[in-house]
N, C-alpha and C positions, 0 to 999 in steps of 0.2 A: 687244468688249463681252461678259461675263462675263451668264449666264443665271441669273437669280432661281432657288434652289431650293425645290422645293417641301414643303409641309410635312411631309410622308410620307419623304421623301428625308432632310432636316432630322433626326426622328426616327431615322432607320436611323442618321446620323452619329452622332448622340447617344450611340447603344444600342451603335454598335460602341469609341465612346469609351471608355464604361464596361466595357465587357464586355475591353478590353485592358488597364486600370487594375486591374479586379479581377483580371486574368490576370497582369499584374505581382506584383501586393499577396502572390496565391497563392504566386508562386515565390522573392517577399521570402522569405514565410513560413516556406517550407519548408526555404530556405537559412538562415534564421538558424534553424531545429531542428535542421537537423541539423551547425549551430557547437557550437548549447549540447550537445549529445548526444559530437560529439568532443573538447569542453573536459569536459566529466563524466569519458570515456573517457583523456583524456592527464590528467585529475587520479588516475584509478585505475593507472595506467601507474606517476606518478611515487613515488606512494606504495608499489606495491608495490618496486621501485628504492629508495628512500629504506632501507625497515625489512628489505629484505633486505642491503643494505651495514652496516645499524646493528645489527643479529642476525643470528649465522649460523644459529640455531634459525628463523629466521622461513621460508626459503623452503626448506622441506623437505615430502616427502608429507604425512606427519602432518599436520603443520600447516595445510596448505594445504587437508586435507580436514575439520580444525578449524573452517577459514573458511567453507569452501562450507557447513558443515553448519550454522554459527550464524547464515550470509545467507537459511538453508532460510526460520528463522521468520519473521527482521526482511523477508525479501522478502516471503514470501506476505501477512504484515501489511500491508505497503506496496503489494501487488498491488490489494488491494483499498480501501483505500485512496484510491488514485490514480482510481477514478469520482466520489468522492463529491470528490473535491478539484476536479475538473473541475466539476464542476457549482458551483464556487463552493461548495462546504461545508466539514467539517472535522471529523473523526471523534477525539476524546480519550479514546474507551471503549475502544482497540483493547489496551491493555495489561492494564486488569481486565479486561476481557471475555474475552480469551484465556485467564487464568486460572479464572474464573467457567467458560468453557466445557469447560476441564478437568477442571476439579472434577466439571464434572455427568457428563463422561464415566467418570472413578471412581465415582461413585455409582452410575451404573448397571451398570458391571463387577464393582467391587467390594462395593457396599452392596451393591447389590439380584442380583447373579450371575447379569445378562442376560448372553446372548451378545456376542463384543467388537463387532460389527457393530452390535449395537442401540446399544450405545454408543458407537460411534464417529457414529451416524447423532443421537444426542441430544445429541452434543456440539458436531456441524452447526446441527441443529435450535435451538439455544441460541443461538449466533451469529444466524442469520437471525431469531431474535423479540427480540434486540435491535436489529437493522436497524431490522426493524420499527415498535418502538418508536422509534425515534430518530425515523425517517423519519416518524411519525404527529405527534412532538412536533415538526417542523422546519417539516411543509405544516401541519397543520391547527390546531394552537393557536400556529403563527405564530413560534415560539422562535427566537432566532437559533442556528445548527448548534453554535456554540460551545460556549451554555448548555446546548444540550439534551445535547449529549453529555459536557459537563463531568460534568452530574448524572448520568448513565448511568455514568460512569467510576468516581463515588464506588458507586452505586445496586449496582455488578456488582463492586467491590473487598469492599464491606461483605455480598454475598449468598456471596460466595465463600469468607469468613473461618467464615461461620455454620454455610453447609452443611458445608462440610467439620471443622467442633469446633474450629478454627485451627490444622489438624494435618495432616498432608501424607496422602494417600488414595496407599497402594501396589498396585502390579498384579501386583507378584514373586509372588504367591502366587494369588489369583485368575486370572490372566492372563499366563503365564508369557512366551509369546509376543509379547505388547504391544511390548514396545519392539523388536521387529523393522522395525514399521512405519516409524519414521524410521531406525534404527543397522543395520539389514538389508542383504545386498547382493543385489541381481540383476543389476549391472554389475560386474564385479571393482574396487576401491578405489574405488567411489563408492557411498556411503550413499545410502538408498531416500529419505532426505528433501531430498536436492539432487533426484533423480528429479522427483519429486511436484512438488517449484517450476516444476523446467523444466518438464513438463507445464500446470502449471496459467501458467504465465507465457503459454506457447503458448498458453491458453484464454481467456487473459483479453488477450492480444494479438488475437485473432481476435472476438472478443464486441466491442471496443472500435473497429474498423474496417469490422465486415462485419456487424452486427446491428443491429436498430432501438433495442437499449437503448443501443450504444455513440453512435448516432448523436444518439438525445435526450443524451445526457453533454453532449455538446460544445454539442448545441443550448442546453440549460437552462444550463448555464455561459457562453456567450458573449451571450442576450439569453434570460432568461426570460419576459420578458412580451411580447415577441415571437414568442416559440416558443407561449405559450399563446392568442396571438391568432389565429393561424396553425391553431387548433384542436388542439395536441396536449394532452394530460390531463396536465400538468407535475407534478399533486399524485400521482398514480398512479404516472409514472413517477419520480419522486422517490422516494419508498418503495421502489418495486425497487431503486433504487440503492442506498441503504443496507441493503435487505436482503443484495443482491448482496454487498456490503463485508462484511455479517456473516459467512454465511457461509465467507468468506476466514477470517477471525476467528475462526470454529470452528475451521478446519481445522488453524489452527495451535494452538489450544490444544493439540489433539490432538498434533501431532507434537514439540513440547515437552513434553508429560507422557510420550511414548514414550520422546525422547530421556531423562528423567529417571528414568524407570521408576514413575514417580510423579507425582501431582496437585498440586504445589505451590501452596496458594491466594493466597502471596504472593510469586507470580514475576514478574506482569506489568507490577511498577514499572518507568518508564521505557521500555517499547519503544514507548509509544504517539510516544515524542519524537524519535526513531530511528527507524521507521516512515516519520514527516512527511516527515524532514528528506532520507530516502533518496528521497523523492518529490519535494521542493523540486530535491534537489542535480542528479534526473534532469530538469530542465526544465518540470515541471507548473505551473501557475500557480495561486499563492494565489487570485488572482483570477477566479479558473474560464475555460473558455472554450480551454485549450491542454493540452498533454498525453500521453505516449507509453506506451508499457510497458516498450517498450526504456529509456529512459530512465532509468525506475523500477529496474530488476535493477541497472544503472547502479550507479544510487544505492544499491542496500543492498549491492553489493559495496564500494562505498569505505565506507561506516559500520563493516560488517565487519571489514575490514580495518583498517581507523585502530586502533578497538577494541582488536582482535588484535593490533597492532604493539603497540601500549600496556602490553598485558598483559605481551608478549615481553621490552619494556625496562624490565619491572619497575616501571613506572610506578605511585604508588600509585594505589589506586581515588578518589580523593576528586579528584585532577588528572586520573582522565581522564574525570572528569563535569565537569570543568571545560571540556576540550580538545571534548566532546561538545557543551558546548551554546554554545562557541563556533561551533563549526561549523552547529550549524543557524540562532545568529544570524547568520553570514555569509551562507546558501543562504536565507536569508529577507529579509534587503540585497539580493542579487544579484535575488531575482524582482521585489525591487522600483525595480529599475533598470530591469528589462527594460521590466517595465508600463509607467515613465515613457515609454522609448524609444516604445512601442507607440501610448501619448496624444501 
């Protein structure tokens, strides 16, 4: 005859039930990221395969440092990026804003003949006070992240056309040096702006794992009113997020007006779509709450690359904005398969 457990006992059952469900759930988890991470990875495999059998200009040095150098911007966009998509948000201002954040760099080098440092620091500083703003219009007047950065998008295209006379602000003469910054070597055949990514990729991989803003990301994405119950300042640390993201956003305006030797104030059409999609195709969830960085480089090397084949096969421009946004409606289908899976 079997002994009554007691309720203390009862409980411990309980706790250790749960506690091995959650310890399953956890290595579900891990295991299906790191599926989506080596389907990203065998999708970048086939494609470079694919357009070096289909061009033999495609898998050559040039070329190849062609790619790394146009993943430099569309990654660091998508670097930053990838916090505010975690948290359930969605940043549309990344392509004017980049340009916006240009421009003010020219201004300050060029208009005004600060030193490049002042303006490379004002053209940071640009970035993070449109976080700012985002992140002020998304907690505090409630906007859905959409809206608010829809309007940031137009707000930072039409400031950038004005300041700048709708004319491209040059460094060649102010700033002779400037475009060392990204086209520069201090590795023999790798450009200073793949450098910068991989560094900053390493920074924004370690902020996202090992700090308390990475750790609210995933908090505020997977249960926000959970996490502010729980006593954290979700509207505070939301604002850092997007500041965080802006500054990403400076950085690359910056190294796209270096690469161009110039401020182009209407360069940033489109990468905010290319940006997304190099963050969807790395595994991050529309739906906040999941998320890698690995992932993310993932993804702006296939965008890259796709691009780059494109160009290679002579594809006109008009088909491969086609081929472009087919593919983020597919990586946009796919996150939403996952989500289903995950309900």
């Amino acid at each position: 005859m079997s002994t009554p457990q007691q309720p203390g006992e009862t409980t411990t059952v309980i706790q250790q039930a749960v506690n091995e469900d959650t310890d399953k759930r956890d290595v579900a988890g891990f295991l299906k990221r790191q599926l989506q991470q080596s389907l990203a990875f065998g999708t970048l495999v086939v494609l470079l395969i694919f357009f070096s059998i289909a061009s033999p200009n495609f898998f050559t040095f040039s070329n190849i440092a062609t790619v790394l150098l146009s993943t430099a911007v569309i990654g660091i966009l998508a670097l930053g990026t990838t916090f505010v998509i975690i948290t359930g948000g969605i940043d549309l201002s990344l392509g004017t804003g980049m340009a916006l954040c240009a421009v003010m760099t020219g201004v300050f080098v060029t208009n005004m003949g600060l030193p490049v440092w002042v303006g490379i620091l004002g053209g940071i500083a640009t970035g993070v006070l449109m976080g700012l703003v985002n992140g002020l219009n998304v907690t505090f007047l409630r906007l859905p992240p959409f809206i608010a950065t829809l309007a940031m998008m137009m707000i930072a295209g039409g400031l950038a056309l004005v300041i700048s006379g709708v004319a491209p602000i040059y460094f060649s003469t102010s700033a002779p040096d400037f475009k060392k910054i990204a086209l520069g070597v201090l590795i023999p055949g790798i450009p200073n702006a793949v450098l910068i990514t991989a560094v900053l990729a390493i920074i924004a991989a370690i902020v996202l794992s090992k700090t308390l803003l990475g750790r609210y990301t995933f908090a505020i994405g997977s249960n926000e009113e959970a996490t502010r119950l729980s006593g954290v300042n979700t509207r505070r640390w939301t604002i850092f997020i997007y500041m965080f993201a802006g500054a990403f956003t400076g950085i690359a305006g910056i190294i796209i007006a270096s690469r161009l030797d110039s401020a182009q104030p209407q360069i940033g059409t489109g990468y905010e779509l290319q940006a997304i999609a190099a963050v969807i195709i790395g595994g991050t969830s529309l739906l906040g709450g999941r998320g890698s960085i690995l992932g993310t480089v993932i993804g702006a090397l296939i965008m890259s690359v796709l691009v780059n084949g494109l160009r290679i096969l002579s594809i006109q421009t008009e088909w491969q904005n086609v081929v472009v946004g087919v593919v983020v409606l597919l990586a946009v289908f796919l996150d939403s398969l996952r989500n289903r899976q995950r309900t």
